[in-house]
N, C-alpha and C positions, 0 to 999 in steps of 0.2 A: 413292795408294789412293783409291778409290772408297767410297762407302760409301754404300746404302742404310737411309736411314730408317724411315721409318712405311709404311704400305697408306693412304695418302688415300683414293683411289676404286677401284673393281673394276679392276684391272691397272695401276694407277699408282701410283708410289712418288716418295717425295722421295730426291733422290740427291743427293753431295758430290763432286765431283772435288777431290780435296787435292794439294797437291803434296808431295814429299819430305820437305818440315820441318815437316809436319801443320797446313799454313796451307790455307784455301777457297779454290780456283781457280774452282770453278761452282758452285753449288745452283740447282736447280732440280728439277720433274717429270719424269720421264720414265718409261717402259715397264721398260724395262732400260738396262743400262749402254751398250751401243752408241746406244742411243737418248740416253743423258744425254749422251754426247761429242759426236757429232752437232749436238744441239741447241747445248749451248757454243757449238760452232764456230758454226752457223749466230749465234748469239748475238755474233759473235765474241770471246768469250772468250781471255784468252790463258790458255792452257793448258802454259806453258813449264815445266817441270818437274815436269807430273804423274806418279801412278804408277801407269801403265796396264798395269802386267804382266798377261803372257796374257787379254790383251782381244779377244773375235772378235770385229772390224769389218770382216770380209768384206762387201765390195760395199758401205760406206757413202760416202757425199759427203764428203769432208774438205776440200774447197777451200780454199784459202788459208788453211786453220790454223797456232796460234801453238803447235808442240810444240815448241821449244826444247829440250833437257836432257832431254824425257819418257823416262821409262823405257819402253818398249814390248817388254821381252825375251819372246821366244815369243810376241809376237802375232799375230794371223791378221789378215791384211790385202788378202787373195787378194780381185783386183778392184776394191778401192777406191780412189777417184778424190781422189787429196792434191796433184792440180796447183797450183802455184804456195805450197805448203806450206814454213813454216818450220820445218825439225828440224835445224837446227844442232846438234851435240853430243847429237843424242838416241842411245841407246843399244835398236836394234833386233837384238841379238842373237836370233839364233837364233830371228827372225824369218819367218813365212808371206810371202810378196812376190809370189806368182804372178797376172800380170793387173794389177799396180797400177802406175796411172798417178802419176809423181812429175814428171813435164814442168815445167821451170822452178822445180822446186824446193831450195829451197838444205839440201842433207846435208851441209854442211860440218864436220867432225872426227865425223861421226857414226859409229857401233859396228854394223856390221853382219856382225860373227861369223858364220859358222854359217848366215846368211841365206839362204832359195833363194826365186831369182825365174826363175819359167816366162814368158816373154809378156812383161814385164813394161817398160812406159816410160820411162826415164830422159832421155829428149831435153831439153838444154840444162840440164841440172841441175846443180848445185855439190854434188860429193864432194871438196873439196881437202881433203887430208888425212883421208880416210875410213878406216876400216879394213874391210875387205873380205874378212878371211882366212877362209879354207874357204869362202867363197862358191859356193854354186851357180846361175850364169844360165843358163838357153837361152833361145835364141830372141828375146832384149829387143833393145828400141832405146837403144843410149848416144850416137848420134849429135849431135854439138857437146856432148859433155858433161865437164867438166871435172873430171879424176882428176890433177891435180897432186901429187903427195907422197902419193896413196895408199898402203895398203899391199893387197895385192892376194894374199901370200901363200897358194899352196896354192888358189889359189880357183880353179874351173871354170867356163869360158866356154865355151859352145858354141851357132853358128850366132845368134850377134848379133852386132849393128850397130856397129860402132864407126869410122865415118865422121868425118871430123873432130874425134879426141876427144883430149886434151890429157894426155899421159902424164907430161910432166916432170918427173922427180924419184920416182916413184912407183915403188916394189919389188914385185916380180914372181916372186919368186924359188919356182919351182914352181909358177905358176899355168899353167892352158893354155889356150891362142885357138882350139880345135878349130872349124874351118870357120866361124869368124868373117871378117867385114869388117874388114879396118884401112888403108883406102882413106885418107892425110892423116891418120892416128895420128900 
């Protein structure tokens, strides 16, 4: 949970990024709350376990953030840049994903229900053991990227990239590859 404070100055507020057990991950100033995440990150913050439900950070910088655990269910994330992002076990259900670059980042046992990604990046990224059910992709790049022990249930793939990508283990069961690549799947 987020939580702004006081009005400091004419459009600045003091803000809290908390985590789950209502401990302070960030305080600091910022605008709004995409602006206090942002800033974190830029700060680098680790932000492993915050609770960012339905947070629009469309088209923000998340470079090499520490979401670990974060809750991000329903967030809008269309376009923003989380390359080389930690979100291990975060839970992006039902998640915005269209346009977002995740390149070399580690989504390992992450919750990505419900999620739809238009565009969207995944080159050389860790999903081992992701959950992916009812997924909707088009269009993305997963090339080199590692879906070991996924679950993949139900989810909608059409016209991406899946060149080199590591299925092992991973359950499929009603998902479909409609005019995808799987060139060395």
């Amino acid at each position: 949970m987020a939580v702004a404070r006081t009005n400091r100055y004419l459009g600045d507020m003091d803000f809290d990024i908390r985590h789950r057990d209502g401990r302070v991950l960030w305080s600091g100033e910022a605008y709004d709350l995409p602006d206090a995440v942002q800033r974190a990150v830029e700060a680098r913050a680790d932000l492993g376990g915050a609770q960012l439900a339905d947070v629009d950070l469309a088209g923000a910088n998340l470079e090499q953030a520490s979401l670990a655990g974060a809750n991000l269910q329903r967030a809008r994330l269309r376009n923003a840049n989380l390359e080389q992002a930690d979100l291990r076990d975060a839970d992006l259900t039902g998640a915005q994903l269209d346009g977002i670059n995740v390149e070399q980042s580690d989504l390992t046992r992450a919750r990505l229900v419900d999620a739809s990604a238009r565009g969207a990046n995944f080159e050389q990224a860790l999903l081992e053991g992701a959950d992916l059910t009812r997924a909707r992709a088009e269009g993305c790049n997963f090339e080199e990227c590692d879906l070991r022990g996924a679950t993949l249930e139900g989810a909608t793939f059409r016209r991406s990239n899946f060149e080199e990508v590591r299925l092992d283990g991973a359950r499929a069961v009603g998902a479909s590859f409609n005019g995808c690549n799987l060139e060395k799947a």
